[in-house]
N, C-alpha and C positions, 0 to 999 in steps of 0.2 A: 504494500500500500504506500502510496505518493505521502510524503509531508506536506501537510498543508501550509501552503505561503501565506502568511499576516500582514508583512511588513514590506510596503515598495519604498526604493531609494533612488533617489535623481545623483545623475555622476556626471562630472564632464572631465574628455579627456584629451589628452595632447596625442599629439600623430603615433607619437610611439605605442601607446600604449592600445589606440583602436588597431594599428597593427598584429598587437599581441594576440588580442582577441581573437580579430579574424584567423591569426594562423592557430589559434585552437580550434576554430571550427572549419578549418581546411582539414586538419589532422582528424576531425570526425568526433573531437572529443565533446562538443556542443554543436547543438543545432540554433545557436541566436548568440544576440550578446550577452544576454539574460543568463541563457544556459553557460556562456562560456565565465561570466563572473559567478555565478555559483560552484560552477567548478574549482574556480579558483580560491575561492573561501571554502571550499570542502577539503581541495589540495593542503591548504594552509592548519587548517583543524586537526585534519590525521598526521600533519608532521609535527604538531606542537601539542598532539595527547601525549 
């Protein structure tokens, strides 16, 4: 079963950083920017449990 999402957040970002994104979701690891910042805070979570 999905976690239910609460909470949305407005971001803004420099070229680098939409860069990043998109190559997470070239690599298949997200399907949006959405998906590929939670990824990235999920990546972030499991290395610093």
């Amino acid at each position: 079963m999905k976690d239910k999402k609460t909470k949305g957040v407005g971001v803004r970002l420099n070229e680098t950083q939409e860069k990043t994104l998109q190559s997470i979701i070239d690599k298949g690891l997200a399907k949006s920017n959405s998906g590929a910042i939670q990824y990235l805070i999920n990546s972030y979570a499991i290395k610093e449990a």
